[in-house]
VEXFIFI-330985 format. One record per residue (C-alpha): x, y, z. Coordinates in pm, 1 decimal. Last residue first. Layout:
% residues N
X:Y:Z
...
% end
This chain:
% residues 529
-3883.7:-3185.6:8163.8
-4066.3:-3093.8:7844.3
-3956.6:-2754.8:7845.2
-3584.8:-2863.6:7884.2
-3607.6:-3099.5:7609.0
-3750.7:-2871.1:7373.0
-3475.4:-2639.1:7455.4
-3221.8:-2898.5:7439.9
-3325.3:-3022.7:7067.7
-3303.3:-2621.2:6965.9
-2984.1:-2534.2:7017.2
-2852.6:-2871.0:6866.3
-3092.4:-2765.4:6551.9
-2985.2:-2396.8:6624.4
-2554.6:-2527.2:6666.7
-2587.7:-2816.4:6351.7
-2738.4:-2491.4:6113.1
-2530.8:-2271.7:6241.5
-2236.4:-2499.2:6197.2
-2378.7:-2600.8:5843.5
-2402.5:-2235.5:5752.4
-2069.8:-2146.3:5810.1
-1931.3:-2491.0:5649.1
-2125.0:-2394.3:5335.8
-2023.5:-2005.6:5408.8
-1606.3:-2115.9:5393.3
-1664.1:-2381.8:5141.7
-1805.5:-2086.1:4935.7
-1555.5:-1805.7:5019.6
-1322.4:-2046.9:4983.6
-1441.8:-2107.4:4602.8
-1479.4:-1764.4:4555.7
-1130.5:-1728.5:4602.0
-985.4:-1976.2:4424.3
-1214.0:-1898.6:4128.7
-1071.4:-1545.4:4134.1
-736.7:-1626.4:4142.6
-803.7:-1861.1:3839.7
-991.2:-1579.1:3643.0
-684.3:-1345.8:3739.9
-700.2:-1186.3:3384.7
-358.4:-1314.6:3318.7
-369.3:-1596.2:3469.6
-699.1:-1696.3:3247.3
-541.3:-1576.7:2926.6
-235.4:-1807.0:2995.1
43.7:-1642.2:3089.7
440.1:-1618.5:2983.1
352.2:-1297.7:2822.3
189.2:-1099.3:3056.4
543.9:-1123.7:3216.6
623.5:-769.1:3020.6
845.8:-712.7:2781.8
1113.9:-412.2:2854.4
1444.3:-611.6:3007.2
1365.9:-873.9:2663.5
1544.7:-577.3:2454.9
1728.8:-735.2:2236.7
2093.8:-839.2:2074.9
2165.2:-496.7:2274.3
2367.2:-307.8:2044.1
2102.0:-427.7:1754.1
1814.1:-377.3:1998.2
1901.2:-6.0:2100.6
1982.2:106.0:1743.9
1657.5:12.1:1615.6
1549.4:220.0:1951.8
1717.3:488.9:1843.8
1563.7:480.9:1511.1
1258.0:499.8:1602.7
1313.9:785.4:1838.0
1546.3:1002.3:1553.6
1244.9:958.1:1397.1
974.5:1063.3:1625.7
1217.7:1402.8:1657.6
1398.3:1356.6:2053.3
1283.6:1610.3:2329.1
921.8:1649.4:2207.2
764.6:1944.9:2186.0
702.0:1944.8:1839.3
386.0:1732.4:1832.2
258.0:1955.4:2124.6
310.3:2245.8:1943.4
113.9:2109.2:1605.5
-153.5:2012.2:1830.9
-193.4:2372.8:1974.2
-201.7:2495.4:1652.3
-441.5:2256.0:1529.7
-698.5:2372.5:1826.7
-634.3:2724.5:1747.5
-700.5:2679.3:1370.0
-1023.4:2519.3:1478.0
-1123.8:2792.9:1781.3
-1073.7:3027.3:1468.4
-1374.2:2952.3:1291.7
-1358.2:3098.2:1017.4
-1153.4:2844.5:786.8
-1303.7:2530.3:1036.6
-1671.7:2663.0:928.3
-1609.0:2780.9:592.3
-1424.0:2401.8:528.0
-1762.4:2277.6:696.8
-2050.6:2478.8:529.4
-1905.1:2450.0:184.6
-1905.9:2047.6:207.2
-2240.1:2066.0:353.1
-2356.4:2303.4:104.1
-2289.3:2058.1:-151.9
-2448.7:1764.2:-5.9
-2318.5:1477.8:235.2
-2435.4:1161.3:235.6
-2261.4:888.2:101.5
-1899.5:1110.8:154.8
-2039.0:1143.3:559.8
-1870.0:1451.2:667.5
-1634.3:1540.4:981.2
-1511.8:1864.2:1100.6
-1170.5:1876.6:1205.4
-926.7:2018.4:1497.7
-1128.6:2028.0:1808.9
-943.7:1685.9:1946.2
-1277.1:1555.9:1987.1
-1255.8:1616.8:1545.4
-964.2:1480.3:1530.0
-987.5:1180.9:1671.9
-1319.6:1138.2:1540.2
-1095.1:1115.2:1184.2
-857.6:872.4:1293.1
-1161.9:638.1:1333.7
-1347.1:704.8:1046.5
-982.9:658.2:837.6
-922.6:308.7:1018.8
-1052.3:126.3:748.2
-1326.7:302.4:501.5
-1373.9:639.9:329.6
-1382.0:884.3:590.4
-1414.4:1282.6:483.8
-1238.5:1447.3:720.7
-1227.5:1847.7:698.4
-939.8:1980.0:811.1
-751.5:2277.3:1045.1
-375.2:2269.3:951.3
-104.5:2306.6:1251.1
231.6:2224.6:1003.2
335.7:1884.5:1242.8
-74.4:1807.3:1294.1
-204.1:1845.3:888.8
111.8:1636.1:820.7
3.6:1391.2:1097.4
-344.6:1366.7:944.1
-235.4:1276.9:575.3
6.2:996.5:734.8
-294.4:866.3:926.1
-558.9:872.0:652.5
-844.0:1037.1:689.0
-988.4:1143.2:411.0
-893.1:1497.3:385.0
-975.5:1819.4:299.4
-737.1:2052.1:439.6
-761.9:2425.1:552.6
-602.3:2778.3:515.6
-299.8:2728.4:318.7
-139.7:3056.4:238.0
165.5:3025.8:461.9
278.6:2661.6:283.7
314.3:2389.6:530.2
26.7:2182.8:406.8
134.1:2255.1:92.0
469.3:2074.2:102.2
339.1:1775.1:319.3
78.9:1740.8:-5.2
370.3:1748.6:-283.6
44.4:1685.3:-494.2
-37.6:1397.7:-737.3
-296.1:1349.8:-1014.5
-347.4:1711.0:-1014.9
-675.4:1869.9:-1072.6
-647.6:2235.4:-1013.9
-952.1:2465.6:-858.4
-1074.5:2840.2:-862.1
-1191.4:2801.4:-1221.5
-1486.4:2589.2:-1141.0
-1496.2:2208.6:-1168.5
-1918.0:2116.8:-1264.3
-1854.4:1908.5:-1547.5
-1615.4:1714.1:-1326.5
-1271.9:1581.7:-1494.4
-1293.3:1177.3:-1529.7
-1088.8:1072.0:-1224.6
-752.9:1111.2:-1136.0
-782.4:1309.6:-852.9
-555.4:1517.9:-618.0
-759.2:1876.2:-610.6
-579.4:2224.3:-533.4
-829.7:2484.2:-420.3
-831.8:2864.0:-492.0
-1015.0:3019.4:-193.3
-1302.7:3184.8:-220.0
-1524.5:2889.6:-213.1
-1811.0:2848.6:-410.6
-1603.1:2614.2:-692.9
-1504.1:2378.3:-398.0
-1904.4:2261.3:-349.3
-1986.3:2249.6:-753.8
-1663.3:2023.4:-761.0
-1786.3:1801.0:-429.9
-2166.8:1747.9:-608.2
-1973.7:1657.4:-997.4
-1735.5:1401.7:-819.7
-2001.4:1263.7:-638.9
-2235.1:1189.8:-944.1
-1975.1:1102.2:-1191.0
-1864.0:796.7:-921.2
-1543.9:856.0:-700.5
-1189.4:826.2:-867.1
-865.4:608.9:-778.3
-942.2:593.7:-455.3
-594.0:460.0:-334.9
-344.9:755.3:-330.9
-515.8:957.5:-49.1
-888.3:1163.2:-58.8
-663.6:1453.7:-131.9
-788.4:1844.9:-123.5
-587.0:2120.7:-13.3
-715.9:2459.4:30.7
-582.9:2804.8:-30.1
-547.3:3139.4:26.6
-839.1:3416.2:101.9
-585.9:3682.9:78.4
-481.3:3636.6:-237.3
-512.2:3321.2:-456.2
-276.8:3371.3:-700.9
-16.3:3267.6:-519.9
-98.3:2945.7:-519.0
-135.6:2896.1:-890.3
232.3:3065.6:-923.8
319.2:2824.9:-672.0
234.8:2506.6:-865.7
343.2:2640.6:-1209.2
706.5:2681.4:-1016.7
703.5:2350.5:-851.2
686.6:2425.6:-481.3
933.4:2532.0:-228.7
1009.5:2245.2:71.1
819.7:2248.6:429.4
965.4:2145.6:662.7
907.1:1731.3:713.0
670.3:1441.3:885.8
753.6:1086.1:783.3
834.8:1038.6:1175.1
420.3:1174.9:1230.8
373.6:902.4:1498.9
647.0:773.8:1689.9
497.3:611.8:1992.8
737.7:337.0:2165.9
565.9:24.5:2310.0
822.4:-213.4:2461.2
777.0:-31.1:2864.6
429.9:-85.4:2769.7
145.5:135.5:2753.8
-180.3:253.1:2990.3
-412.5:545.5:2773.2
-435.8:886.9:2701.5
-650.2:964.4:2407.2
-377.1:940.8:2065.7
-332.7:1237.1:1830.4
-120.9:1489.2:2003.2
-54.3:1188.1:2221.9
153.1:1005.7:1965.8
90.8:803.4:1630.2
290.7:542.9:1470.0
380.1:235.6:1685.5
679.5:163.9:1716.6
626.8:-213.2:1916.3
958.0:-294.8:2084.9
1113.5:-661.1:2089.6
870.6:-882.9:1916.2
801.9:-1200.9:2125.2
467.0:-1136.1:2115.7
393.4:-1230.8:1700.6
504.5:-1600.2:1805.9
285.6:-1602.2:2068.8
10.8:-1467.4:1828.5
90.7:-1708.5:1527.3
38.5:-1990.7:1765.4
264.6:-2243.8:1864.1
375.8:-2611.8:1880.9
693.4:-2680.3:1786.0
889.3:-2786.6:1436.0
911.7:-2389.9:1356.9
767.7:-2463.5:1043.7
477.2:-2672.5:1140.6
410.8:-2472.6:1400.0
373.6:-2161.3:1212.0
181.1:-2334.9:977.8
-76.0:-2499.2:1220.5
-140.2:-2128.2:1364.5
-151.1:-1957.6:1047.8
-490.7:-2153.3:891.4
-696.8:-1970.5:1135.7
-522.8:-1606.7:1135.1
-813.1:-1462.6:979.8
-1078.6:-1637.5:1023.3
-1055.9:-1786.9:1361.5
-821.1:-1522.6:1529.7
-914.7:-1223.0:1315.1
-1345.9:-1277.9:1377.0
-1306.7:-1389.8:1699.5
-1082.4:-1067.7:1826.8
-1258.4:-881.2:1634.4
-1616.1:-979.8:1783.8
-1480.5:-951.7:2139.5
-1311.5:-583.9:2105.7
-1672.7:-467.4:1926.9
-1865.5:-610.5:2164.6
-1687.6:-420.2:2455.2
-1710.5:-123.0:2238.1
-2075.1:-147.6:2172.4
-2128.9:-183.8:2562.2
-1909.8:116.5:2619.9
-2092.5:311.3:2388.9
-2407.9:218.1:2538.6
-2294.4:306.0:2898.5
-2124.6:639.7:2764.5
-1845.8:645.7:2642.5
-1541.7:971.9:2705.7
-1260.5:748.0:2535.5
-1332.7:814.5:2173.1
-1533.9:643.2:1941.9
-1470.8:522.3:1568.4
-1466.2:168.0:1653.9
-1205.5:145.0:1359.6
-948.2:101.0:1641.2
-1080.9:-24.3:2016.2
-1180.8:284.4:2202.0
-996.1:296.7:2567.4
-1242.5:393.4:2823.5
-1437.0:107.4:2980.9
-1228.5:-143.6:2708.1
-934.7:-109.6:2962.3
-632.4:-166.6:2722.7
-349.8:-288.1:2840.1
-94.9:-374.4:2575.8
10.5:-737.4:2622.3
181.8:-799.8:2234.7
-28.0:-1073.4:2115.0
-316.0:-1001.3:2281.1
-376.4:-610.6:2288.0
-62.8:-519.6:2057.6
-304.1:-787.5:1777.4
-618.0:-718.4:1830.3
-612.5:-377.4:1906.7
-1001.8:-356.3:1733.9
-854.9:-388.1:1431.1
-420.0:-378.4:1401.3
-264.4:-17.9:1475.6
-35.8:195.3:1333.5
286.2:-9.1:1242.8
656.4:-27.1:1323.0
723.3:-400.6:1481.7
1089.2:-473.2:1577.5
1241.4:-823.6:1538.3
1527.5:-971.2:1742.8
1729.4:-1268.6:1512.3
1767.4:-1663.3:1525.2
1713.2:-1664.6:1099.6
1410.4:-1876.6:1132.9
1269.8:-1690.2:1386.6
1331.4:-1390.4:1259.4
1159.5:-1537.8:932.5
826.4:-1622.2:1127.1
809.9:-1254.8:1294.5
825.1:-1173.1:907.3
557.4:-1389.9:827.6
211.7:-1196.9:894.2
51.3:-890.2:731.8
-23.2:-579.8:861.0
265.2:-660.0:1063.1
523.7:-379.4:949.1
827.9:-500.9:926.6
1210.9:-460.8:1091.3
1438.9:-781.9:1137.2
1735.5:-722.8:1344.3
2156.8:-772.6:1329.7
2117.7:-939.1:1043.4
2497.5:-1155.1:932.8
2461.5:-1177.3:627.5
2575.2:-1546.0:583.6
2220.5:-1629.6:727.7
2022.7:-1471.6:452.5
2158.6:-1634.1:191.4
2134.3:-1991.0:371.0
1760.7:-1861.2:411.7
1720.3:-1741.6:36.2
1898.7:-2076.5:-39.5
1721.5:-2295.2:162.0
1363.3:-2153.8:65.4
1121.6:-2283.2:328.8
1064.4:-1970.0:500.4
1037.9:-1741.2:147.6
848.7:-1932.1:-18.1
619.7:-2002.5:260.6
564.3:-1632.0:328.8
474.6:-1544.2:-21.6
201.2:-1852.9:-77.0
69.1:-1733.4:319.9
41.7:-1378.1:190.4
-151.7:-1508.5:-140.4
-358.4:-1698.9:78.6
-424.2:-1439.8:338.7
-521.4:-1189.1:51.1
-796.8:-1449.2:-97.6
-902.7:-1557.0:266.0
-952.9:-1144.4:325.0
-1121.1:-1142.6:-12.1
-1378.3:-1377.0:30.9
-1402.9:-1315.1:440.6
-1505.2:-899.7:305.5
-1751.4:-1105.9:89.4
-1925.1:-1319.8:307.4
-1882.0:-1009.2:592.8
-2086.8:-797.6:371.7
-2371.9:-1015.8:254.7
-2416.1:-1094.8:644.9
-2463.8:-776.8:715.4
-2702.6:-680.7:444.0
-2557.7:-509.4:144.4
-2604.8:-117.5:16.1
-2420.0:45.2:252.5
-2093.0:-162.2:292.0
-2115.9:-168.2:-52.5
-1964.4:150.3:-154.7
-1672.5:216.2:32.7
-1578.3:-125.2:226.4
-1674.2:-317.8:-66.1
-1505.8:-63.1:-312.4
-1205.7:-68.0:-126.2
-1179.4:-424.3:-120.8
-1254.8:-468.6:-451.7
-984.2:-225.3:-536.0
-740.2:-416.5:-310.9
-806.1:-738.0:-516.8
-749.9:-583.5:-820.7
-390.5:-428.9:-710.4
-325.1:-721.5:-632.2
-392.9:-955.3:-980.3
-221.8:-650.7:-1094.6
64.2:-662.6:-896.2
97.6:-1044.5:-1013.7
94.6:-1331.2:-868.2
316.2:-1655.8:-879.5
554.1:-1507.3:-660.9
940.5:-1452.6:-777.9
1082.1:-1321.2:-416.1
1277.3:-1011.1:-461.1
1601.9:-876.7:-265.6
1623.7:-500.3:-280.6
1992.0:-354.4:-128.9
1912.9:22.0:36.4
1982.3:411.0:-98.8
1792.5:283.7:-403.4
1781.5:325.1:-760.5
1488.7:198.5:-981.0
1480.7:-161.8:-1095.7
1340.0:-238.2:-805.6
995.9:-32.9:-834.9
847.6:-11.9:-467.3
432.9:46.7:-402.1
320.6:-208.6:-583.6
466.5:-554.7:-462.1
404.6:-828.0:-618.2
699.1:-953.2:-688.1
751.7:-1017.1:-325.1
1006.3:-789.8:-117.0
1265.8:-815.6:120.6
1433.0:-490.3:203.6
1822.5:-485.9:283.1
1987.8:-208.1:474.2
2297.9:-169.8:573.9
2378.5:74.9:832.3
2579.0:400.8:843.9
2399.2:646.7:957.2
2217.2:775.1:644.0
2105.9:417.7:581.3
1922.8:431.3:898.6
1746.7:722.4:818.9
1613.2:649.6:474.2
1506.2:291.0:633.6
1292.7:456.7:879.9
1158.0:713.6:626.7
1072.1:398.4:405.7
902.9:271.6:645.4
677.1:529.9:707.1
613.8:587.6:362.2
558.5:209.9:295.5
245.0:152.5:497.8
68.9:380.0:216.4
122.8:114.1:-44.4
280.3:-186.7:73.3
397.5:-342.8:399.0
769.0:-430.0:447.3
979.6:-639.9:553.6
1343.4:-532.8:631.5
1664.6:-680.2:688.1
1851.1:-496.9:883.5
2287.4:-471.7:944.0
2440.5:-261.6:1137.8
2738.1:15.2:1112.2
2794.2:43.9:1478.0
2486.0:126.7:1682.7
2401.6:514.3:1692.4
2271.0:644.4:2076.6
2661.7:716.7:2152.9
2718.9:991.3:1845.9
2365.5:1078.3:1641.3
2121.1:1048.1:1975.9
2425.0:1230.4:2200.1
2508.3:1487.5:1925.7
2093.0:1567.1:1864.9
2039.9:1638.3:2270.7
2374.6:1832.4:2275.3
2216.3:2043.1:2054.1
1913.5:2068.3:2168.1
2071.3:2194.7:2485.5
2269.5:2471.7:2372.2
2036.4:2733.7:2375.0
1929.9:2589.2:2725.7
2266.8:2649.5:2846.4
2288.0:3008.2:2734.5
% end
């Protein structure tokens, strides 16, 4: 009887004493996909009682202000538009798509540091109206924030908790190569056997994969310290009126949510700071539109499959579109597509177009056997929380990455989208549908995700809760971050010691060598005499 009872107790003591007071956050936000997990967070806290204000730049895509809101929008005027944005991410995405294959290196990066310098800019235009604004800052002041909540993908908010004298939380997935928790935030991470991010290995290497990942955490950390972070470092300090660096100023973050968990995460060394919440967005499933279910239900015994390559790729070329519509019309199953593109020739009558799906909802319908996928974190965790089997199908970013996960977790089978052929697209969603070791695999995923004592997002929010009460958390950072890189790695430890062990064999050597010489003068002159 106790143990019935014990979850609930569990939820009355994380809703009752684990709730601060009616606080107050400001929140900064990252766009497009970002924004769901956020927006969960902020969902939640508004639902206890807090105040909630998101600070966003005009530019911003994913959130419509004029629309209503459970939370207070404030809006910087920028002199860029969403469109100018939403151009620049497309050219991303097509670089990192498309002609990542068909430049040379060296083409690639020239580009990729194009638009990265273009984004930073922008950001940096963004950040300094909003640090250097008197008004938005007086503004900001008389409100009284108890904490400052954003997602770093890109910097300034750790600049405007400065500013305002507040604690800041980080909620994000992961920054290239671990860049970022790794040196700004003091997460261990032993490159022999944990995989930096986008490195898409996992933490059984080999001697060459552990060479490539070593390379692989020193090149990012070069490449997103001197290009793209260069020009922070001097701004930071001149706003602050001190020297610093964006990274120590990044460090002094409170507690790091970051959004994934070890149904999806190898094991690896963490922070007391460093909370994993991954799949918070995650939900029961609701009922589907009417049309939508009737489609569904149509399908029989052989069910369904989900297909979404995520809200950004807006379409794929004639060619690939026509190759993956021939693949899904083979199938038995009737297939619901999320694509906006121009409608394949090839599309069979077993599969829908949409250009949006209640995805979490279909996941957890009964008749879905499998998920095509590309990769994308929130996508994943959905697959996880309902115990989905997919098929990854990597597009760029972190996606190849999340998606070997997966599939050394036993749960996906992975495709190359510039390489694959129709039968290799039938082959796989065949393979995890009747297979059952795949369905078994995502099972057991989806119970680990669920065994948890506290929901990921009662967790994030507790620990939102946690600073606020607290004014902090500075009980939970480590000392890594009051040393240098060199004290830190023990390189000056180490130098002592080798240099004692070298005075201490110099003078060794020179007494032997003064002792056989000595040794050796009284010999001679004993012979002689």
């Amino acid at each position: 009887m106790a143990a019935k009872w014990l979850p609930v107790f569990s939820m009355v003591w994380v809703f009752f004493w684990g709730s601060a007071s009616s606080g107050n956050v400001l929140v900064w936000p990252a766009d497009d996909s970002h924004w769901i997990n956020m927006k969960s967070i902020t969902n939640e806290l508004t639902a206890r009682g807090h105040r909630v204000t998101v600070l966003l730049p005009s530019f911003f895509r994913t959130i419509d202000p004029s629309e209503p809101s459970p939370f207070q929008i404030e809006v910087i005027s920028t002199p860029f538009s969403k469109a100018e944005m939403e151009d620049l991410l497309q050219n991303m995405l097509y670089l990192m798509t498309y002609d990542i294959h068909e430049l040379s290196y060296w083409e690639f990066f020239n580009k990729l540091s194009d638009i990265i310098t273009t984004t930073m800019y922008r950001q940096k235009t963004f950040c300094q109206m909003a640090v250097t604004n008197e008004k938005l800052l007086e503004k900001m002041e008389s409100a009284g924030f108890d904490v400052l909540l954003s997602d770093p993908l890109f910097p300034c908010a750790e600049l405007l908790a400065q500013k305002l004298q507040i604690p800041f939380i980080y909620t994000y997935r992961f920054s290239a190569g671990n860049t970022v928790e790794r040196l700004c935030g003091g997460m261990p991470a032993p490159p022999s056997y944990v995989p930096a991010s986008m490195n898409a290995l996992t933490d059984r290497m080999c001697f060459k994969e552990r060479l490539q990942n070593m390379l692989f955490y020193l090149s990012q950390d070069v490449f997103f310290h001197h290009v793209v972070y260069k020009d922070w470092h001097k701004f930071y300090s001149d706003v602050l009126g001190r020297p610093t660096t964006l990274c120590e100023v990044m460090g002094k973050a409170e507690i790091w949510l970051i959004r994934t968990y070890w149904d999806f995460e190898f094991p690896r060394p963490f922070l007391p700071n460093f909370e994993f919440v991954g799949g918070l967005h995650c939900q029961p499933a609701k009922p589907l539109p009417e049309e939508m279910e009737k489609f569904v239900q149509s399908s029989g015994e052989h069910g369904i499959v989900v297909f979404s390559l995520g809200s950004m790729i807006k379409n794929l070329t004639e060619e690939k579109g026509n190759m993956i519509a021939l693949a899904l019309s083979q199938l038995p199953q009737k297939v619901l597509w999320r694509y906006k593109g121009k409608r394949p020739d090839t599309l069979g009558a077993n599969t829908r177009l949409y250009d949006w799906i209640p995805q979490n909802d279909l996941l957890g319908h009964p008749k879905t056997k499998a998920f095509i996928t590309h990769g994308g974190t929130n996508g994943i965790y959905e697959a996880i929380y309902h115990g989905v089997p997919m098929v990854g199908i990597p597009m760029f970013a972190d996606q190849p990455d999340n998606v070997v996960h997966m599939k050394a977790k036993g749960m996906a089978v992975q495709l190359d989208i510039h390489t694959m052929k129709t039968e290799d697209l039938v082959d796989a969603v065949n393979t995890v549908i009747h297979n059952a070791t795949y369905k078994e695999n995502a099972m057991r995923l989806s119970r680990i995700h669920h065994d948890q004592p506290i929901k990921p997002l009662d967790r994030a929010v507790f620990w939102i809760e946690f600073v606020m009460r607290h004014k902090g958390a500075k009980h939970l950072r480590a000392a890594a971050h009051h040393l240098t890189w060199y004290q830190y790695h023990s390189l000056d430890v180490i130098a002592f010691l080798i240099s004692c062990m070298a005075v201490f064999i110099f003078i060794a050597v020179k007494c032997c060598s003064y002792f056989c010489r000595k040794c050796g003068r009284i010999i001679r002159k004993t012979k002689t005499e």
